[in-house]
Backbone as ProteinMPNN parsed JSONL, in Angstrom:
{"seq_chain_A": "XXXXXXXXXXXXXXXXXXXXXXXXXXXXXXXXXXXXXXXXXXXXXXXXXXXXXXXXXXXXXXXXXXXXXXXXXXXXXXXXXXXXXXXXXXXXXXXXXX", "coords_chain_A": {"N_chain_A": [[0.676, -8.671, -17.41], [1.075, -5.801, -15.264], [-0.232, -3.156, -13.614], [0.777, -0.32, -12.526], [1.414, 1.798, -9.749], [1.842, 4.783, -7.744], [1.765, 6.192, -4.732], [0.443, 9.28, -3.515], [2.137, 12.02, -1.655], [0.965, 12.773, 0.492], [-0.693, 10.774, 2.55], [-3.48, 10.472, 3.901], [-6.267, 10.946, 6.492], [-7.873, 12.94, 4.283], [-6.846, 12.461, 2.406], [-7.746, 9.659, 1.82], [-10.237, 8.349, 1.35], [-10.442, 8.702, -1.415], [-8.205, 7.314, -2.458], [-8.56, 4.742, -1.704], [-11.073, 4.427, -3.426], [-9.938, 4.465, -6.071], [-7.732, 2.692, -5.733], [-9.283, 0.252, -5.431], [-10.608, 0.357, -8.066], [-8.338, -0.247, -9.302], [-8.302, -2.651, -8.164], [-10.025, -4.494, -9.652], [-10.144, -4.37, -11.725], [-8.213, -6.73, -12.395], [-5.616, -6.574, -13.373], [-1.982, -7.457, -11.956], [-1.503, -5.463, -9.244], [1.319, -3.215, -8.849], [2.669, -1.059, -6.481], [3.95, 1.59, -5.55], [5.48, 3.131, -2.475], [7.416, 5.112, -1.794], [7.042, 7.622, -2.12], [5.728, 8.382, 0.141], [5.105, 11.272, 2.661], [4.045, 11.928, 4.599], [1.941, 10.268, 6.506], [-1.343, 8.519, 8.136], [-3.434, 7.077, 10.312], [-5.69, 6.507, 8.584], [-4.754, 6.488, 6.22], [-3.001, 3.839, 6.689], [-4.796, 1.88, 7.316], [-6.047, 2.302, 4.368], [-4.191, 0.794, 3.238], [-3.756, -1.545, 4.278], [-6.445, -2.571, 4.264], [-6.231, -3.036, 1.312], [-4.343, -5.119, 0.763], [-5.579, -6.894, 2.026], [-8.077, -7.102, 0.768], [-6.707, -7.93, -2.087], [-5.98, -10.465, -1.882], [-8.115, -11.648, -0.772], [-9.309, -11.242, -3.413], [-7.768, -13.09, -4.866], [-6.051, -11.847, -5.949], [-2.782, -10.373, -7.48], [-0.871, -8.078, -5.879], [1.682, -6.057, -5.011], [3.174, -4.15, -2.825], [5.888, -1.826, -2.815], [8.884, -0.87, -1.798], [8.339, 1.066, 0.754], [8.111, 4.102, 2.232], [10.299, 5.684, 4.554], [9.228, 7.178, 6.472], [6.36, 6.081, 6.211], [7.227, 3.798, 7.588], [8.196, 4.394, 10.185], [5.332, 5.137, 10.846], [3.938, 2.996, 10.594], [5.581, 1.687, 12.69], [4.977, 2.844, 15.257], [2.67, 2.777, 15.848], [2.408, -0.216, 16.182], [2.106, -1.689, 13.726], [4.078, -3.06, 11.972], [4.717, -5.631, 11.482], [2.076, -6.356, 9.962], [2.326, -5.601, 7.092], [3.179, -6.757, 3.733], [6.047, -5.818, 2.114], [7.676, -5.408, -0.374], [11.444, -4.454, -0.822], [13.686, -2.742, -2.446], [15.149, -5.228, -4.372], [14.911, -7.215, -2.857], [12.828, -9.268, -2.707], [11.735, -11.072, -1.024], [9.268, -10.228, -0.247], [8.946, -9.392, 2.953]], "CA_chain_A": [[1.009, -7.252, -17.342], [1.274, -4.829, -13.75], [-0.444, -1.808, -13.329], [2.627, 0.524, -11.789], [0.564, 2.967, -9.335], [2.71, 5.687, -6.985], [1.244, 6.489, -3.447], [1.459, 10.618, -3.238], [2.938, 12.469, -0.513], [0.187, 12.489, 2.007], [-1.777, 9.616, 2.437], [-3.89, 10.912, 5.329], [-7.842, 10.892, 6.626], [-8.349, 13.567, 4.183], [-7.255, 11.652, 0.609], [-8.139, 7.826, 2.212], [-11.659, 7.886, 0.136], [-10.715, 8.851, -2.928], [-7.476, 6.555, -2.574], [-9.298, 4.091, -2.08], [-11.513, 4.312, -4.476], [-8.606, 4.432, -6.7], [-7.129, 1.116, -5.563], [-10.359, -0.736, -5.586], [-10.951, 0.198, -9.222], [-7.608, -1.025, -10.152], [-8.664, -4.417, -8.147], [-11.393, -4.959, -10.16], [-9.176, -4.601, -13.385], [-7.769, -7.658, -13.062], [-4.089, -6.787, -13.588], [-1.619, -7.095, -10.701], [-0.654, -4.261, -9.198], [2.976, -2.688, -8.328], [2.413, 0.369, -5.703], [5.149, 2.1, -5.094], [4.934, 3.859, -1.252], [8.308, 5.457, -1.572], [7.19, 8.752, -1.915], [4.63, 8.501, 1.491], [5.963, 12.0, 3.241], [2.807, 11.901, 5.411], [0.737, 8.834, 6.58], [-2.288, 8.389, 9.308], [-4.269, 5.442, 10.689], [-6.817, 6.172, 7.576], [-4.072, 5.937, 5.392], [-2.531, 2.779, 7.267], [-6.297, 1.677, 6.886], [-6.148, 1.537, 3.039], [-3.295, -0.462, 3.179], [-4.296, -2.83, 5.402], [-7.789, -2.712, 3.152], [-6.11, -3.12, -0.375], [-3.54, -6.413, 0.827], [-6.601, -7.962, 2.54], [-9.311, -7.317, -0.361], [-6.137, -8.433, -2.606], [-5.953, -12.146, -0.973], [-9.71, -12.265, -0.941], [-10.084, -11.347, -4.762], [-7.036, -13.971, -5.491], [-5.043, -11.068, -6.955], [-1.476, -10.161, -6.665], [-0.119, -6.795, -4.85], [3.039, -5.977, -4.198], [4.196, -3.312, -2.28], [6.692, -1.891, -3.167], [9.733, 0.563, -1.182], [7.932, 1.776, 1.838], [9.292, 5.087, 2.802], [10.816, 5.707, 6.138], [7.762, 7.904, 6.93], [5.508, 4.641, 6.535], [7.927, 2.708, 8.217], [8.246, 4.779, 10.986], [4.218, 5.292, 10.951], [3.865, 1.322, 11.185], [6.473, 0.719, 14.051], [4.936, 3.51, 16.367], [1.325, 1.787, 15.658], [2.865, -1.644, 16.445], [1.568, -2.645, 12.8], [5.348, -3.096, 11.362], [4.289, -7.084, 10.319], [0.537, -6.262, 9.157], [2.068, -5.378, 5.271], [4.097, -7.685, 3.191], [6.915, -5.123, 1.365], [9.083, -5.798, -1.134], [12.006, -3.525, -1.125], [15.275, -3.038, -3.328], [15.015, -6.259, -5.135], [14.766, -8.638, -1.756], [12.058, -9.848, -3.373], [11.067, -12.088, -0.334], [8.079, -9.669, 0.696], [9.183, -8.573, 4.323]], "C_chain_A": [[0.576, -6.709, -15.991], [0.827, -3.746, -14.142], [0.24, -1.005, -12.149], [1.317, 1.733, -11.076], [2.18, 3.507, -8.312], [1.375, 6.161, -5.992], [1.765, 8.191, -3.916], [1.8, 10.656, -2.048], [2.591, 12.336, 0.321], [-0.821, 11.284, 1.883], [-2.411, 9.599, 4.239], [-5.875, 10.793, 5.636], [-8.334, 11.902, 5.489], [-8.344, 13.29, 2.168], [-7.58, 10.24, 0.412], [-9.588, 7.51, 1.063], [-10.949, 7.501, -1.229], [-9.005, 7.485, -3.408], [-7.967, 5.113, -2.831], [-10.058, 3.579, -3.038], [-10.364, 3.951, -5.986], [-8.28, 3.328, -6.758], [-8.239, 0.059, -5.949], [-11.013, -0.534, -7.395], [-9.734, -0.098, -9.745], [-7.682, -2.807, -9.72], [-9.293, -5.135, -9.093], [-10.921, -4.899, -11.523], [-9.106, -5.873, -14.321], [-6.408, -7.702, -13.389], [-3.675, -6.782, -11.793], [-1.093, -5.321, -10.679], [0.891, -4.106, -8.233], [2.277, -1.126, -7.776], [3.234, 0.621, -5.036], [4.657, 3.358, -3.768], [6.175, 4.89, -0.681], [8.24, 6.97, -1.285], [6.502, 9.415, -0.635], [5.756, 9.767, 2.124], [5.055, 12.159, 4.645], [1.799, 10.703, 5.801], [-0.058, 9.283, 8.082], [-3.0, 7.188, 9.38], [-5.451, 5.606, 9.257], [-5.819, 5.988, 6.585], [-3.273, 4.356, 5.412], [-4.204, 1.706, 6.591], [-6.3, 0.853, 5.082], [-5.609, 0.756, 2.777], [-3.491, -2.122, 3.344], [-5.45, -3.856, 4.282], [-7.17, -3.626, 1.607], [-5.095, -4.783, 0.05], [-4.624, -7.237, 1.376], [-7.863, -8.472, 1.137], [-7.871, -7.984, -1.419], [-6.23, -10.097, -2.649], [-7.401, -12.429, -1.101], [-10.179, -12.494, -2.552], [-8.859, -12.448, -5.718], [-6.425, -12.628, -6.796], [-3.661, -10.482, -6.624], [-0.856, -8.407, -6.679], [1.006, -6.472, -4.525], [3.365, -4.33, -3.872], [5.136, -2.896, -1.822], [7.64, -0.407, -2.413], [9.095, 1.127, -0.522], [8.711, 2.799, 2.549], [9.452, 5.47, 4.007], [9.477, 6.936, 6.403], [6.911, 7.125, 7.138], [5.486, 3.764, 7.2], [7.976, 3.177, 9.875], [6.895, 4.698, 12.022], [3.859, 3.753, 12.036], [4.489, 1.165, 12.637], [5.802, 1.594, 15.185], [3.458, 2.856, 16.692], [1.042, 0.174, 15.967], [2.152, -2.392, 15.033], [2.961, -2.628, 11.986], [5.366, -4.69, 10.485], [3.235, -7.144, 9.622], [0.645, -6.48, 7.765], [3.106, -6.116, 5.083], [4.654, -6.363, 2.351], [7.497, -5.463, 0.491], [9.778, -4.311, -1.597], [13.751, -3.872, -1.797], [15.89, -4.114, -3.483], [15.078, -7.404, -3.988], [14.019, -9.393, -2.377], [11.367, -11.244, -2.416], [10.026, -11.377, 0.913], [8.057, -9.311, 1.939], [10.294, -7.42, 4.437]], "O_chain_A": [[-0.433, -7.261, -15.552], [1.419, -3.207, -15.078], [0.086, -1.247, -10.952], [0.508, 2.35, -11.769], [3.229, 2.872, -8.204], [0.25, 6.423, -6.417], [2.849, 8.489, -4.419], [1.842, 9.666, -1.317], [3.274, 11.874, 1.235], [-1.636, 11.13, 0.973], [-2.03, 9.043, 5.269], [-6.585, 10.512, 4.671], [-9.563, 11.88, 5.563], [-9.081, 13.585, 1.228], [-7.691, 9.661, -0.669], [-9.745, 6.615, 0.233], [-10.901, 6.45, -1.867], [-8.884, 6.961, -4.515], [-7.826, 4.466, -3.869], [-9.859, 2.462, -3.515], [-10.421, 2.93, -6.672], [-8.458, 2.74, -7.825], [-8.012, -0.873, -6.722], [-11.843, -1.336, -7.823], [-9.866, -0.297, -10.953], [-7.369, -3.796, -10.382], [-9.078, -6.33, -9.299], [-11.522, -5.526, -12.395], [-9.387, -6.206, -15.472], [-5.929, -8.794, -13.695], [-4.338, -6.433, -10.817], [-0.641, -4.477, -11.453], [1.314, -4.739, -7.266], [1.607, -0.328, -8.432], [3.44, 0.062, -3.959], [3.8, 4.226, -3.933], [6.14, 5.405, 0.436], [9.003, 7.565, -0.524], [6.606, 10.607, -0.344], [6.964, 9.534, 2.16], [5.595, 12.541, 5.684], [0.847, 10.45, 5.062], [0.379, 10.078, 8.915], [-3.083, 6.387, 8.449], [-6.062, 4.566, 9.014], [-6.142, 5.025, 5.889], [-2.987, 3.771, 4.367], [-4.353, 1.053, 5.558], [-6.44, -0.302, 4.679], [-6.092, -0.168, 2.122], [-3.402, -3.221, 2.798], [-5.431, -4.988, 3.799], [-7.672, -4.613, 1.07], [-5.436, -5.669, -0.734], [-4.519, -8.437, 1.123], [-8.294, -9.555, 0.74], [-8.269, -9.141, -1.553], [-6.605, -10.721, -3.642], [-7.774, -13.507, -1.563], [-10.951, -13.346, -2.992], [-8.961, -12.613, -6.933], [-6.431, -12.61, -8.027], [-3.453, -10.12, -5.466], [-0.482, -7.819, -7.694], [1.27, -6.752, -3.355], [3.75, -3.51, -4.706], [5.534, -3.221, -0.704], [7.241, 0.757, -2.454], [8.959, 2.232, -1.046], [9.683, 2.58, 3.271], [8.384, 5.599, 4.605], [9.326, 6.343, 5.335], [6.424, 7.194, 8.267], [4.562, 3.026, 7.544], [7.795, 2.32, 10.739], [6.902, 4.428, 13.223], [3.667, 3.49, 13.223], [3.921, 0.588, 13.565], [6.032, 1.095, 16.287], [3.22, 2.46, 17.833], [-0.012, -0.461, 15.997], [1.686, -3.525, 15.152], [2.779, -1.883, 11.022], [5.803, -4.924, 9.359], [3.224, -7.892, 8.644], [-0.172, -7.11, 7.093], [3.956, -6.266, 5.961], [3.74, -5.723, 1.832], [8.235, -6.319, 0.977], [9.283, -3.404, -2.266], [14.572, -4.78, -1.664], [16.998, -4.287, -2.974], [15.322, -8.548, -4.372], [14.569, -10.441, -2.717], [10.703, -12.163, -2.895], [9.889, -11.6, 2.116], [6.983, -8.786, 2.236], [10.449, -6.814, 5.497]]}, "name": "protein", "num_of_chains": 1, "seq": "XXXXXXXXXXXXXXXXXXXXXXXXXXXXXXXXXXXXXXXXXXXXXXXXXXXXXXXXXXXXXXXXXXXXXXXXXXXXXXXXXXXXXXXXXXXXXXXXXX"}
């Protein structure tokens, strides 16, 4: 079974904690998770940050992640940051994570 999470709108230096926190208590679950990033209307390097954070601590705790529909706000975020390969995606059923 997947625990289905949704990114909100801003994912910025000012909700990165508590996001965090958030993600790291569904690591520690034990289910995979599905995190949908479609609705990102706002991102910043602390939000880039968690990302980064939650696919790395993922791989370390041997648990599976998928993120899922990165919204052209994220996408945009990434490519101006030169981190556009950093996150593995899966979008509208590609299903081969880039």
């Amino acid at each position: 079974m997947a625990l289905s999470m949704v990114a909100g709108h801003e994912q910025t230096i000012y909700q990165s904690a508590q996001w965090r926190a958030e993600l790291d208590i569904a690591l520690q679950g034990g289910e995979d998770i599905l995190l949908d990033l479609s609705a990102i209307e706002e991102i910043d390097c602390a939000g880039a940050q968690v990302l980064l954070w939650l696919q790395r601590e993922a791989a370390r705790l041997e648990r599976k992640v998928d993120l899922l529909e990165p919204s052209k706000a994220l996408e945009d975020f990434l490519l101006l940051m030169g981190l556009e390969r950093e996150l593995a995606f899966k979008r509208g059923g590609d299903g081969d994570g880039s």
